[in-house]
N, C-alpha and C positions, 0 to 999 in steps of 0.2 A: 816468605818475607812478611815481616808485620809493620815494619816502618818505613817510611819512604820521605827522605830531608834535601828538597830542593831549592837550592839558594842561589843569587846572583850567577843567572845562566843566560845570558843575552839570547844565546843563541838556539837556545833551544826550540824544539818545535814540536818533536813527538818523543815518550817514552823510550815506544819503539818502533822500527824500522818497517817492519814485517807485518803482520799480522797484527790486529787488536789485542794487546794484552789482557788476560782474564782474571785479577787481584781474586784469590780463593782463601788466602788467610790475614791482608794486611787491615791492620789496625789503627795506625797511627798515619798523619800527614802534614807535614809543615810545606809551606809551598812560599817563594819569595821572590818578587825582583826576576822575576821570568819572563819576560815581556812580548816574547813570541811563540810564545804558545799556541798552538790550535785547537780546535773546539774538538774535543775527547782524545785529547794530546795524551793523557796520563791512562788511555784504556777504558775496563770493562770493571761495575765493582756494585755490591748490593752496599747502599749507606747503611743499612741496618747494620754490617759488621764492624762498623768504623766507631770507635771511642774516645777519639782527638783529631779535631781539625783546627788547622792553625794556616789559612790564608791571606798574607797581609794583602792591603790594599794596592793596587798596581793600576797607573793611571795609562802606561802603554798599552795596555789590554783591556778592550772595552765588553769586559763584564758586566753584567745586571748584578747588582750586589746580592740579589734574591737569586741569582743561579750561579753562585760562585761554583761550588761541587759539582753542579748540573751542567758546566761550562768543560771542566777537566775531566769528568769522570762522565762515560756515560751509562748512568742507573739503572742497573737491574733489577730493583726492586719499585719505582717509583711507582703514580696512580695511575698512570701511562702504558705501564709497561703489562699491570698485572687486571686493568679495566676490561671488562667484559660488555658493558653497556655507556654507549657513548652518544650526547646528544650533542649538537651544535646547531644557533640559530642566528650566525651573523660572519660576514668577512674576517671582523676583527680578531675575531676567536680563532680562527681557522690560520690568521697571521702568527699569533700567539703559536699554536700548534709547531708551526713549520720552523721558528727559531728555535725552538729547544729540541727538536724529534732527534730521535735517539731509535736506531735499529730495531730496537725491546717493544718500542711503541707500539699498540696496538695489536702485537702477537696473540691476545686471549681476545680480542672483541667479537664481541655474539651477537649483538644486538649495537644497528647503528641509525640514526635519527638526524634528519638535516632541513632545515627550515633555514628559508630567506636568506640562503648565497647564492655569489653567480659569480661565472667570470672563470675568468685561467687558476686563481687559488682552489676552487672548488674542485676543478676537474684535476689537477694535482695533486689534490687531496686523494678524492676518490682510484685515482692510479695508483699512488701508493698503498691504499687499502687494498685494493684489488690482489696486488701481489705479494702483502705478508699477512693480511688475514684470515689464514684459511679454514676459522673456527667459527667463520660472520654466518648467522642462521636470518639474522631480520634487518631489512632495511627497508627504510621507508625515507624517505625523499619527496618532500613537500615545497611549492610554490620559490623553484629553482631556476635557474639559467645556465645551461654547458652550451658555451657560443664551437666550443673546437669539433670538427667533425667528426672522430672519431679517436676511441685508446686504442694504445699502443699493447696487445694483448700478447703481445708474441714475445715480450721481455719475462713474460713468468714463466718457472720452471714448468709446473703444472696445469692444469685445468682449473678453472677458477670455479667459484660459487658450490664448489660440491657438496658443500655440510648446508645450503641456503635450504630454509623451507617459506620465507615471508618475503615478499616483493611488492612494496606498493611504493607507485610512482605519481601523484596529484600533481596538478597544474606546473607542470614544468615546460620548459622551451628548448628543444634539445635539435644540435645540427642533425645529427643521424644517428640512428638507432644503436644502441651496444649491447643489447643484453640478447643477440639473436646468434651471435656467430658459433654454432658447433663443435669448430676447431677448438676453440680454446673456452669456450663452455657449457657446464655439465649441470644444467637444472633437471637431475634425476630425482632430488629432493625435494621438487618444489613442490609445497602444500594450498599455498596461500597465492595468489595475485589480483593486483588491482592496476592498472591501470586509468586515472580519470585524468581530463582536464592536457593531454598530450596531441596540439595541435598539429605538427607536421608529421604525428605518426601514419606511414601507409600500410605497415605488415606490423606482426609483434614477432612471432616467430618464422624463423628461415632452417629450420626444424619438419621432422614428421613430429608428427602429433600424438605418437605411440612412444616417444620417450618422455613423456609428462606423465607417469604410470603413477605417481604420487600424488597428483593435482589434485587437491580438495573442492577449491574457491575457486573461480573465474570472473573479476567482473570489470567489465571497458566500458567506459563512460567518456561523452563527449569528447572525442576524438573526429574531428570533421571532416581530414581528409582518406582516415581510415579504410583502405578497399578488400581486405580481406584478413582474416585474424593466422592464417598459414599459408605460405607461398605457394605457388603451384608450381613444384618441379615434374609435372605431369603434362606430354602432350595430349593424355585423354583424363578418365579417374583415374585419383590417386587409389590404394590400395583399402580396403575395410579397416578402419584402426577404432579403437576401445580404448576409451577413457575409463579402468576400471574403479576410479577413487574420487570420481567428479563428483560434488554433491549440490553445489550450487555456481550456478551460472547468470551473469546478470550481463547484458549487451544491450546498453540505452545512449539515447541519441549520437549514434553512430548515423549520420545522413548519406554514406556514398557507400556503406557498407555494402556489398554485393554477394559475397558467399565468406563461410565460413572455414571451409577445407573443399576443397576439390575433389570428393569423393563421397563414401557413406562414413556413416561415424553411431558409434553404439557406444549409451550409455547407460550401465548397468545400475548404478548407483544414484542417478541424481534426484533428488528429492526438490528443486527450485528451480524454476527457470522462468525468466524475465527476457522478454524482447520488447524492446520497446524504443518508438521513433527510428526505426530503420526502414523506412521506406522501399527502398530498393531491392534491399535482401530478397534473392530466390527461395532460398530453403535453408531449413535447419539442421536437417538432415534426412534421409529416403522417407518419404510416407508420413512425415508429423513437422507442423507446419512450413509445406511443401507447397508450390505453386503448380504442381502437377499433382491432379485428385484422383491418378489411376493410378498410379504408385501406392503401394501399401508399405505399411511397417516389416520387419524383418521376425517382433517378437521376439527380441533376444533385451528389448531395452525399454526404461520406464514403468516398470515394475515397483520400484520407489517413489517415483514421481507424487509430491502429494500437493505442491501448489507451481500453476500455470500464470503468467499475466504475458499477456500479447497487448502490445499498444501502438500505433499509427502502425501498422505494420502491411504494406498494398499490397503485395504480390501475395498475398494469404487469402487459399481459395477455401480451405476447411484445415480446421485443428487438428485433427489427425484423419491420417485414410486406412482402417486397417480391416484385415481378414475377419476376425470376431470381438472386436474391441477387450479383450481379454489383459491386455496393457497395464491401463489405468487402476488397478484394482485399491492403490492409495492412495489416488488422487481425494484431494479435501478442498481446493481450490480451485476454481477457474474465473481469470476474469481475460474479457478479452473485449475494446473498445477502436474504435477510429479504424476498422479495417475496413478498406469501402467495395474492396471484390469478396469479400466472403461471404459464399451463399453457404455454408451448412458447419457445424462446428463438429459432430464427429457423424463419420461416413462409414460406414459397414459395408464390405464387400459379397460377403456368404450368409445366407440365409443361417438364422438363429432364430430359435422360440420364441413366441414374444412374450414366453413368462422368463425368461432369461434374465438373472438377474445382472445387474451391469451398475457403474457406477456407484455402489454401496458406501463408500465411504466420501462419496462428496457431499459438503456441508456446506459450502456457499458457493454462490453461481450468478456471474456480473456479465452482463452481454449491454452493451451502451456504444450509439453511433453505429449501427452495422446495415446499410440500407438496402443491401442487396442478399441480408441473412434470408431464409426459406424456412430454414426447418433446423429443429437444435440436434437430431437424430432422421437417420433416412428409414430407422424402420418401426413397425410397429410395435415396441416391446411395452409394457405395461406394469413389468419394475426395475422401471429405470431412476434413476438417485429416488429411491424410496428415503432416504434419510435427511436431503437437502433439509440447509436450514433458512439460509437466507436467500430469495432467489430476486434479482434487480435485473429489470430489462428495461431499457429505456432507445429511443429511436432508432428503433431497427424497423422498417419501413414497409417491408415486404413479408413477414411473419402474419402469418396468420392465425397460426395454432401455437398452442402452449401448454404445455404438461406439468401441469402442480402437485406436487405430492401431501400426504396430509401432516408430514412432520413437521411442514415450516414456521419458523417465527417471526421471520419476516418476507414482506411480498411487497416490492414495489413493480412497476408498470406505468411508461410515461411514452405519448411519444409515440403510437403501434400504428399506422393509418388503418392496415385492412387487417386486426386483429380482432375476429371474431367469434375464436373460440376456445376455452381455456378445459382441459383435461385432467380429470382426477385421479392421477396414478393411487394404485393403492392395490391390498389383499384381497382377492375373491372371496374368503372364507370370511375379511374383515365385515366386507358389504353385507353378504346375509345375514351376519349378528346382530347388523344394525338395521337389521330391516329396510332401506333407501336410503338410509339415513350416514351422513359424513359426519365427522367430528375432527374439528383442527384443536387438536388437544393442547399445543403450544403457541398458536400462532397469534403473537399480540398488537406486531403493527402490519397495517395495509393502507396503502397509498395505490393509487388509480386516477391519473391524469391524461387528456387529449389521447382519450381512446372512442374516436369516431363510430367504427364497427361490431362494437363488443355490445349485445345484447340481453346478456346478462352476467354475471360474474362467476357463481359459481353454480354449477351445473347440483342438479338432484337439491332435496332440505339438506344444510347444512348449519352444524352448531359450532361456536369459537364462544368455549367457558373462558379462554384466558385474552381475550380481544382488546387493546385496550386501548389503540387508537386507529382511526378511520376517517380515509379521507378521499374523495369521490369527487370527479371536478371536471369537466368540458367531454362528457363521455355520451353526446347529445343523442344518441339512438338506447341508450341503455333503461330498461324504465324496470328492474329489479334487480333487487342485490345478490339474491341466491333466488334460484329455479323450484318454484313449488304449483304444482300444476292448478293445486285450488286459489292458489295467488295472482296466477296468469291468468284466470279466469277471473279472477277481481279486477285485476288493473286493467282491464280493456275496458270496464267503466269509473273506476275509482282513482286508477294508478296510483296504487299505493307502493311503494318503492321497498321501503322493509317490509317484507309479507308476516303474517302472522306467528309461524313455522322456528323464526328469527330468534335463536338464543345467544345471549351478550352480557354475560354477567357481571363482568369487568370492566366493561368498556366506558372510559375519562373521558378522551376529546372526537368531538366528532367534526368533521368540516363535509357540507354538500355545498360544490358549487358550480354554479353554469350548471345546472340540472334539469332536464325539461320532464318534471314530474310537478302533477298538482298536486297529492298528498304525501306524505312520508310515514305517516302513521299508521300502524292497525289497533284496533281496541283491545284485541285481544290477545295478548303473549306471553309467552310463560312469564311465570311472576318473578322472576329476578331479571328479565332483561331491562337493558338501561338505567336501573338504579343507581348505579356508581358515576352516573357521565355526571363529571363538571363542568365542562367546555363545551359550548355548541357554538359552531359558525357556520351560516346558514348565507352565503353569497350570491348573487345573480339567479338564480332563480324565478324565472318568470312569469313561470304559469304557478306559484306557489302564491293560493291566495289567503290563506294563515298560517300561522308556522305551530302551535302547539293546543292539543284537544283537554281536555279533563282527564280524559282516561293515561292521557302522558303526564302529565302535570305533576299528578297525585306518585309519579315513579320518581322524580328528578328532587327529590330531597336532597340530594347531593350539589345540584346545581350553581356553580360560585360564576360564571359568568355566560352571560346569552349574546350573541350578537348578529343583528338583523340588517345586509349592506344593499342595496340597489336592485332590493325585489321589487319589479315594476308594478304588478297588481296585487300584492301583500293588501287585504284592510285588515287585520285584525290581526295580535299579537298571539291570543289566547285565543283561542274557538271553542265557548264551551254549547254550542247550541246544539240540542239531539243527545245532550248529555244531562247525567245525574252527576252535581258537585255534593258531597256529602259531608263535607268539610268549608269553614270558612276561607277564604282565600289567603289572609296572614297566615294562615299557618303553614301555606304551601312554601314552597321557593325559599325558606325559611335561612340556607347559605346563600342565596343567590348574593354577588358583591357590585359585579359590573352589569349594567344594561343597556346596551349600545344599538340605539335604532337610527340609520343612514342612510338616508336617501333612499326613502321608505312613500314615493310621491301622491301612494294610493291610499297609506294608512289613514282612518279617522278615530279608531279606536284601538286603545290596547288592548280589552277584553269583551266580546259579543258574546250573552245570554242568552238562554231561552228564557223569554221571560214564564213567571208564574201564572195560574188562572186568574190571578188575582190584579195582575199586571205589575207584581212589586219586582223587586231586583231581589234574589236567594242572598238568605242570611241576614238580610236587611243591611245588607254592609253597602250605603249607597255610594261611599268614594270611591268606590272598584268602578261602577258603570262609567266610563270616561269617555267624553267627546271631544276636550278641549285641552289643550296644551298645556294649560296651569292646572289641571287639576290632575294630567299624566306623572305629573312626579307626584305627588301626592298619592295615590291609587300604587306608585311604583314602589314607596315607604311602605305603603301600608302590608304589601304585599311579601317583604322586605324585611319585615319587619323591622330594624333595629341596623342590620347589617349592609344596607347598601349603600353602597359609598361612591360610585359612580353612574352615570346616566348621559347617555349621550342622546340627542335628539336632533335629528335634521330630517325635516319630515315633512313633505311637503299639505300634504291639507289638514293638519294640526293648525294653521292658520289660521286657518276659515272659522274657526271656532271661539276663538278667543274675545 
């Protein structure tokens, strides 16, 4: 049939009787004065095939003039029916939806997207999708409300969600859970899930954990009343299950979380794993971060593993506990902070070599807040993360020892009480080449704060050609920077704090402060150290009674700003006494920009001389000798030459001179 001519039919309702008629060849349609018609009265039909439409107006029939066809015919072809990606961000839309839906609707959606509704239209919505979608791969459900307890799942033929591989569900309000029931679904697909921001959730899955065989992504985020992520149909352990597709795993602020599966759990695959603000949690699984340190690893998992972060996490006695740490081998990451029972981060059970090489591919390593840490390894091995690069340790209370390797590039240390000794991992064969001698070939910043016990820094002569910022600060027992034994035997009278030995060829900013060293100089060091420094800040210091000699002076060509704060008995800025200047003093310090002297209460000079036989001032340059406050910036130009542009002075027996 290609035409169909319906005219003054009062009483019409439907085509037909039975079944929805499926128009396969009609072309043509005059429709008139039919006034009882129902909505898809005239059947099933793709408008594409249609070549004449002729519906006059009809006031008994409250059509939308824009869905006249869409009113009588329900389209097989429309954007509806043949959409595959569908977003919606509002009620009204969702209103819109439910007048016009037509059977067809939504049969191809793949991909579905829902922001800001709530309410009985939503959860309507999502029923219907539920049970004629069965091609939906992604949804995602963003800052939602479903007030109704639970769908109605048992109205679909089939199993729902089986082609699903993406699940993220963000700040929604939901009476009870739906996406956990077995019966009627099949997340055998699932790749991807998120979870955040799902306040009344108490379980996610009511599942074994061995039909997630697909799971890529895990990650549960703030979820408050959260107490376990798999139900316990266990009156003791559940069974050993394998996540063999897990790659990343993320479980943060989760506060009542308690366990994760009620058994062992092996992951072959996972390369990420984040805990973080889970308090409570016992364990994550047998032997790695476990609250029982006699328990070991299985060795069938973490093999992948290449970044770790543990954050507030109490019931964590050590990082992993296993047989020969053999695990780890791609770990690149560790940080692990706010655990306050963790005494050891990895625990060795079986004696191993201690040339045993171990941790090779870890390149940063973060330990901050841990006040009951001990020891970062329980045994003695000596190449352990030979390759770390960045290594930050900050208030962990109870540390003593520290194992530094020579690859690093960065080194912070804050915070240690009774840290007082720092260990040079490195090659046996490297050592004799160098004769005693270390080399941190990379290492360019160092940071070292409120480290009470630490005596010296780094053990044997050690050189850092690529150094380029240092900074040294409330470390009141420390009186050398690196361990030179003709150094130690200086500073018992000198205390010179950089020993001779000291190579720094690079090195821009340097800050000493709260330092209890009277000199920091030596006269004689290899000729490129400290030439590059532009930055000196030189704080609290109090037994420092000048801060810079001739033989320094004449290195610091570079020097763009100096700054001198609350050295109690500081007199002198420059010390050139017992020394040969060879040079006039403008030519020195020739970038210096800023010179900031503060509360400097001892200073009277910025520059002390030896004088000549003759009793004159060297060079004849008499506005360098200064004793008075007006002639300090002057001597400060001259010195300055051309470039200095700032000058701070608060000083207190600058005074006295004027």
């Amino acid at each position: 049939m290609k035409k169909v001519h319906l005219e003054d039919l009062p009483n019409l309702r439907s085509f037909s009787s039975g079944d929805i008629l499926k128009w396969s060849s009609l072309e043509n349609v005059v429709f008139n004065h039919c006034p009882n018609i129902k909505k898809f009265g005239l059947g099933m039909i793709k408008e594409s095939q249609l070549k004449s439409i002729l519906i006059t107006p009809n006031d008994e029939v409250q059509i939308h003039p824009h869905t006249k066809l869409a009113y009588l015919f329900e389209l097989l072809d429309d954007k509806f029916s043949l959409i595959t990606e569908y977003s919606v961000c509002n009620n009204e839309e969702l209103d819109k939806i439910f007048y016009n839906l037509q059977s067809s609707h939504f049969t191809n959606l793949q991909i579905l997207r829902v922001n800001n509704c709530n309410g009985g239209m939503l959860e309507k919505f999502l029923c219907m999708l539920l049970k004629r979608s069965h091609k939906l791969k992604v949804i995602n459900i963003e800052e939602c409300s479903l007030t109704l307890p639970r769908f109605n799942f048992w109205d679909a033929d089939d199993k729902i969600f089986i082609q699903l591989t993406e699940l993220k569900l963000i700040k929604i309000n939901i009476g009870m859970w739906f996406f956990d029931d077995p019966e009627y679904i099949d997340l055998g697909n699932l790749q991807i899930l998120h979870i955040i921001g799902v306040p009344s959730l108490t379980y996610v899955f009511d599942l074994y954990p061995h039909k997630l065989h697909q799971l890529k992504e895990l990650i549960i985020e703030k979820c408050e009343v959260l107490l376990t992520v798999f139900l316990n149909h266990f009156s003791k352990a559940g069974p050993t299950t394998n996540f063999p597709s897990l790659g990343k795993l993320d479980l943060k602020s989760l506060p009542n979380l308690r366990q994760i599966y009620n058994g062992h759990l092996e992951f072959p695959s996972l390369k990420s794993l984040m805990l973080a603000k889970c308090p409570i949690l016992k364990k994550f699984t047998t032997g790695f971060a476990d609250s029982n340190e006699t328990l070991t690893t299985d060795g069938k998992s973490f093999f992948e593993l290449n970044e770790i972060v543990f954050d507030t996490y109490d019931n964590l006695v050590c990082v992993i506990s296993s047989k020969t740490l053999q695990e780890l081998k791609n770990l690149k990451k560790l940080v692990v902070s706010h655990c306050k029972e963790l005494k050891i981060i990895f625990n060795i059970h079986q004696q191993i070599s201690c040339s045993t090489h171990l941790l090779q591919q870890l390149c940063e390593l973060t330990l901050i807040d841990l006040p009951k840490l001990t020891c970062i390894v329980n045994k003695d091995i000596s190449m352990f993360y030979q390759n770390l690069e960045l290594l930050q340790v900050k208030q962990c209370k109870s540390l003593n020892m520290l194992q530094v390797p020579l690859k690093l590039t960065n080194l912070e240390i804050y915070d240690c009480d009774v840290l007082d000794t720092i260990i040079i991992s490195n090659e046996e064969e490297e050592v004799e080449d160098m004769r005693g001698k270390l080399t941190f070939h990379e290492l360019k910043d160092v940071s070292l704060e409120n480290l009470p016990s630490l005596f010296v820094v780094f053990p044997f002569i050690s050189e850092f050609p690529s150094l380029e910022t240092l900074k040294v600060a409330n470390c009141c027992t420390m009186i050398s920077f690196i361990e030179d034994s003709k150094a130690l035997e200086e500073s018992s009278t000198t205390n010179c704090f950089f020993p001779s030995s000291l190579l720094v060829e690079k090195l821009k900013i340097l800050y000493v402060i709260n330092m209890n060293v009277e000199k920091l100089w030596h006269w004689n060091y290899p000729s490129k150290s400290f030439c590059e420094l532009e930055n000196l800040i030189l704080t609290n210091n109090n037994k420092l009674f000048s801060a810079i000699s001739s033989s320094m002076i004449t290195r610091f060509k570079n020097l763009r700003k100096l700054t001198l704060d609350k050295c109690e008995i500081l007199t002198e800025v420059f010390d050139f006494e017992d020394d040969n200047l060879d040079r006039k003093i403008h030519e020195i310090l020739s970038q210096l920009e800023v010179l900031a002297l503060i509360n400097l209460i001892k200073l009277n000079a910025c520059a002390k001389y030896a004088p000549t036989r003759s009793g004159e001032v060297p060079n004849g340059d008499e506005s360098s000798a200064i004793s008075g406050r007006k002639s300090l910036a002057k001597s400060s130009l001259s010195m300055a030459t051309h470039s200095l542009i700032l000058l701070q002075c608060l000083c207190g027996s600058f005074s006295n001179h004027d």
